[in-house]
N, C-alpha and C positions, 0 to 999 in steps of 0.2 A: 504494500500500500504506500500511497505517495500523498502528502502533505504540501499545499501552497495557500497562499495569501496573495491577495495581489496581482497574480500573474505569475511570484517568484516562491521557488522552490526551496520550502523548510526543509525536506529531510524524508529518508523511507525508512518505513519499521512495521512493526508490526502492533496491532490494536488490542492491546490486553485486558480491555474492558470500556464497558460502558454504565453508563445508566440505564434502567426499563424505558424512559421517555427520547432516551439521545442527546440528551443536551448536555453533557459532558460523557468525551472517551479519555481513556488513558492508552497513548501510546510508548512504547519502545524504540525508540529510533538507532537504527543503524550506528553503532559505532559508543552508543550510548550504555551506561550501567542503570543509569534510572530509568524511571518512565516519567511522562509528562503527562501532565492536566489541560483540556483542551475545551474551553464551552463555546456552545451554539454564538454564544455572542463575540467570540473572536475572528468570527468570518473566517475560519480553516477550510478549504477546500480537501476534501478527502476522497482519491481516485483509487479504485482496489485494481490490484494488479488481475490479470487472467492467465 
């Protein structure tokens, strides 16, 4: 999965959770040890790989 804002490109990882509603994921991002907090209101594009 791939993460942007903007047009530019935050980072790919993988999505280690959510909320039941989606307004906030926790992703993992590549290269990373933690994970990150992400809510509906940060305008995150989130693209899933195939």
């Amino acid at each position: 999965m791939r993460l942007s804002r903007d047009g530019r490109i935050i980072g790919s990882g993988t999505v280690d959770g959510t909320t039941p509603d989606g307004s906030i994921i926790w992703v993992v991002l590549d290269g990373w040890s933690e994970r990150r907090m992400f809510h509906r209101e940060d305008y995150v594009r989130v693209e899933i790989n195939a």
